[in-house]
N, C-alpha and C positions, 0 to 999 in steps of 0.2 A: 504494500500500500504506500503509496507517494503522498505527501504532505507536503504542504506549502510551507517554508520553513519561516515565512512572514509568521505566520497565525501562531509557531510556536513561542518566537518570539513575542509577539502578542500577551500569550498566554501566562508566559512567566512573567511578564510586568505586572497583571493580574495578580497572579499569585504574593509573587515577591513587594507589592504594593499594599495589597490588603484590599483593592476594593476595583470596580469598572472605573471611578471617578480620577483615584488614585493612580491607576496603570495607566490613565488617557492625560493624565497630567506627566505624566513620568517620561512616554514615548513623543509628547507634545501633538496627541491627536483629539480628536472630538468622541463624546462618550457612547454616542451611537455610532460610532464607527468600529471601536473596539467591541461593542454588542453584536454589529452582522459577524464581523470575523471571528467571532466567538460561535455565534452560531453556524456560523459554516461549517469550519473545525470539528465540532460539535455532530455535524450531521454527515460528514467526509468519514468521523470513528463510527460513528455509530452508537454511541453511547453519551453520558454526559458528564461534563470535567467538575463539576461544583454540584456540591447537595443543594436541594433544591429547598427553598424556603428557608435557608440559614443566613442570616448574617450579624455578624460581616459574612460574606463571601469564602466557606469553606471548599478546598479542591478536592476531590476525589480520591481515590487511589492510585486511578488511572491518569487523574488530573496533574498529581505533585510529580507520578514519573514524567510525565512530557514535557512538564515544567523542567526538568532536570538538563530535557537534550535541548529544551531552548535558551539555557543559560548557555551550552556548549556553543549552540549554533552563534548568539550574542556576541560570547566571547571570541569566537573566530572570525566574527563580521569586525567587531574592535580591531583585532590583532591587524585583519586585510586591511585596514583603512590606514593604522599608522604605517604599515607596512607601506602603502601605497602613499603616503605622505613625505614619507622617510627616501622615498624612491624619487617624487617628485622635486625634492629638496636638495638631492645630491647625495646624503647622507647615506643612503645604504644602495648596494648592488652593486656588480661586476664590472671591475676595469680590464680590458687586455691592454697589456701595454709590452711591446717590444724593442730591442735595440741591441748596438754595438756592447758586445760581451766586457770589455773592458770599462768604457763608462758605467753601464748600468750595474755592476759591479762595485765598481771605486767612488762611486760618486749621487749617482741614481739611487740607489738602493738606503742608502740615507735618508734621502730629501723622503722618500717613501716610506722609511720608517714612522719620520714626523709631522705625514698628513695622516698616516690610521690613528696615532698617537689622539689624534683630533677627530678622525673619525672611524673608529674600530666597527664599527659596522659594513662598513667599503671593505669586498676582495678584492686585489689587486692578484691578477693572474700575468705574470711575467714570462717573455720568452725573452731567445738571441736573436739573431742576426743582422746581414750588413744590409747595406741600401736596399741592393738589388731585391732578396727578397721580402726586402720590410716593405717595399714600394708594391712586389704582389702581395702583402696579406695584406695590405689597405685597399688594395685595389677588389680583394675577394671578400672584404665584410671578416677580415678574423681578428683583426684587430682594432683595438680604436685610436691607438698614437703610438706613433712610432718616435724616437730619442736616437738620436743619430749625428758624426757630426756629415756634415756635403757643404760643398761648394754651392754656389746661386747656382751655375747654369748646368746642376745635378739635380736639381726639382724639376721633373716634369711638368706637363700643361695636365691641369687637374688635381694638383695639390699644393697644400698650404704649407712654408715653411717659416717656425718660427724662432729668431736666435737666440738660445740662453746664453753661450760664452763663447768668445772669440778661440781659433784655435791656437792653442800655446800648448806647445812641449818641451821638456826638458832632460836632461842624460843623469841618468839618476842611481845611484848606491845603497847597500846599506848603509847606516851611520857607524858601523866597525869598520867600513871599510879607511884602507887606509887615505885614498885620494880624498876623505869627507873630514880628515882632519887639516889639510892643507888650507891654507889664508889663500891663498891665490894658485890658478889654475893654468895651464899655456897645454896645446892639444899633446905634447909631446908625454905628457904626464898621465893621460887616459892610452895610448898606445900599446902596452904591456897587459893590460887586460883581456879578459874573455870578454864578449857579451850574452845577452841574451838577445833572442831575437823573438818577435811580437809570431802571432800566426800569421803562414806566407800567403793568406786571402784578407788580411785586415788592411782597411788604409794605415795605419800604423810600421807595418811594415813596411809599405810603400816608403813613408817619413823616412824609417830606417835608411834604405837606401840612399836616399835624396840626402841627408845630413851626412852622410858617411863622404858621399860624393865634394859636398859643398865642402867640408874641412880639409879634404885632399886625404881621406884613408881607404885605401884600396882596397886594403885585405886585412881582414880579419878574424878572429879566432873564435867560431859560435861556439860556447861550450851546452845553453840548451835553448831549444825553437819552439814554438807552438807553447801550447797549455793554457790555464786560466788566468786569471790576474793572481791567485791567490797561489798558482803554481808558482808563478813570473815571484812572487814578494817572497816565497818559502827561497827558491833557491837563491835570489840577491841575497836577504837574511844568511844563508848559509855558505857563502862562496865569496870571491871578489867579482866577481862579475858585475857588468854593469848595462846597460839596456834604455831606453829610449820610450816615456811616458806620457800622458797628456799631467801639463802641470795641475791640473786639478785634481785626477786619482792621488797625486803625491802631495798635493796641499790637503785631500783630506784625512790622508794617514800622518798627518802629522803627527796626531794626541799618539800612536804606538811609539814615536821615537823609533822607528825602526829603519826608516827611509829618508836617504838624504838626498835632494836635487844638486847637483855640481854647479858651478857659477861658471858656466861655460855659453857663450853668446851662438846661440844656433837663431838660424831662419823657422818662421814657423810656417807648418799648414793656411793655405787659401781657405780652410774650411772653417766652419760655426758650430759646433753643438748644438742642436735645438729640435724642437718639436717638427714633428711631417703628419699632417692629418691630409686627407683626401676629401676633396671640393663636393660638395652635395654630401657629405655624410652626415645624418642627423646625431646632432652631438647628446648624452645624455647629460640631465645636470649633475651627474658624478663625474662624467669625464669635462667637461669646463671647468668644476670643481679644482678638479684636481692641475688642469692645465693650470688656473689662477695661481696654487699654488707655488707648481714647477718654475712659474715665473715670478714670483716674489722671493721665494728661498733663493733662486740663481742670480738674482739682481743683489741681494747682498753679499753672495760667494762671488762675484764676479769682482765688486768692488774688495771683498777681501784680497782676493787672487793678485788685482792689479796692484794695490799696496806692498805685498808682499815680492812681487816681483823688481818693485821700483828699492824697495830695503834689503834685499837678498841675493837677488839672482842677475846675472848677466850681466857682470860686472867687467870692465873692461882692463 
């Protein structure tokens, strides 16, 4: 038997009120309104929910169970609506958000920590990859922003790119190592080292080359390639080796003490850090949300980064 799950509801305001007058006040309707839908209800059982000629308004046996599923029913029409509140707000439901393994990593995965911190109710479902295929899973609806860094005339016609930080990289050590004690730096002093190399599909490694080129070192001694950022930081930590960063991964490790930028004046990257969404995607308000914030947290790291680099690094 199918029930109108209105009328249960109904019914438990009745109940849980104490009277027709009561329940019609409570639900903010008129008292013969909650009397047909009583009587419907009523004639849909087949029996009748309140002793007759008692009042106040005694419910049944049968009356105080149904009463019971339309508290349930109540409570889950509540639950859907903040639900559905919480969703329109930004507040709650699913982010996909993808990008370069090294930022989102070093840098991303922060700023992410401390918009759930604000809004623990938002999943944030993360993946990797580099342009090419971040630009198809915008394009196929699997993601909703992609964090990348690209060059302008790397955005295609059909999508939006927005810049969080300029690109800056830097040549970078442990702080055991021995070069990270040195006051001053001239390239002949990084020459005797291993490096490590980025993975040979990231624009990173690309930088690699180009840097190696621009300071005049031809050859060099990889001792390890590929891996994660968190491989790349275990084996600096554990070797002399040294390797080639975006300054931001290594401004945000700074609180480990474990990583030291060299004061060595490299060229950087034509590219940007920043947001890539695709043109006519409707955006939900968790993901604006969350862009608003990407772009508030990076305007103050950015202005940290450049400070930092104006007292620090690339000293001549």
């Amino acid at each position: 038997m199918l029930i109108d799950p209105r009328h249960l509801q109904i019914l438990t305001a009745i109940v849980d009120a104490g009277g027709l007058t009561e329940g019609a006040a409570r639900l903010g309707k008129s008292q013969p309104s909650l009397s047909r839908s009583l009587a419907l209800l009523e004639a849909r059982i087949g029996a009748p929910l309140f002793e007759k000629g008692k009042r106040p308004l005694q419910p049944t046996a049968l009356g105080r169970a149904l009463a019971v599923e339309g508290r349930v029913i109540a409570s889950a029409s509540e639950a859907a609506g903040r639900t559905a509140l919480s969703h329109s707000k930004g507040q709650a439901g699913i982010l996909r958000v993808a990008g370069s393994p090294v930022f989102m990593d070093g840098v991303i995965s922060q700023t992410i920590a401390s918009f759930q911190a604000e809004f623990p109710d938002l999943r944030v479902d993360q993946s990797y990859g580099y342009l090419d295929a971040l630009l198809n899973e915008l394009s196929l609806d699997q993601i909703d922003i992609a964090i990348c860094p690209v060059t302008t005339d790397q955005v295609p016609e059909g999508f939006s790119f927005r810049k969080l930080l300029p690109g800056r990289n830097v040549i970078a050590c442990s702080s055991a190592h021995p070069l990270a004690r040195k006051k001053s730096l001239i390239l002949d002093d990084i020459a005797p080292y291993p490096w490590i190399a980025p993975p040979a599909d990231s624009p990173l490694h690309a930088d690699l080359r180009r840097v190696l080129d621009e300071i005049g070192i031809s050859d060099i001694k990889v001792s390890f390639s590929g891996g994660s950022l968190t491989s790349i930081l275990n084996v600096l930590e554990g070797s002399q080796a040294i390797t080639i960063l975006p300054h931001s991964v290594v401004f945000m490790q700074r609180h480990t003490k474990k990583l030291h930028p060299l004061s060595i004046r490299i060229k950087h990257p034509a590219r940007d850090l920043g947001l890539l969404t695709r043109n006519g995607q409707q955006a939900t308000p968790a993901v604006r949300r969350l862009e608003k914030h990407l772009i508030a947290q990076f305007s103050g790291l950015s202005h940290s980064i450049a400070q930092h680099e104006r007292n620090a690094l690339w000293r001549s």
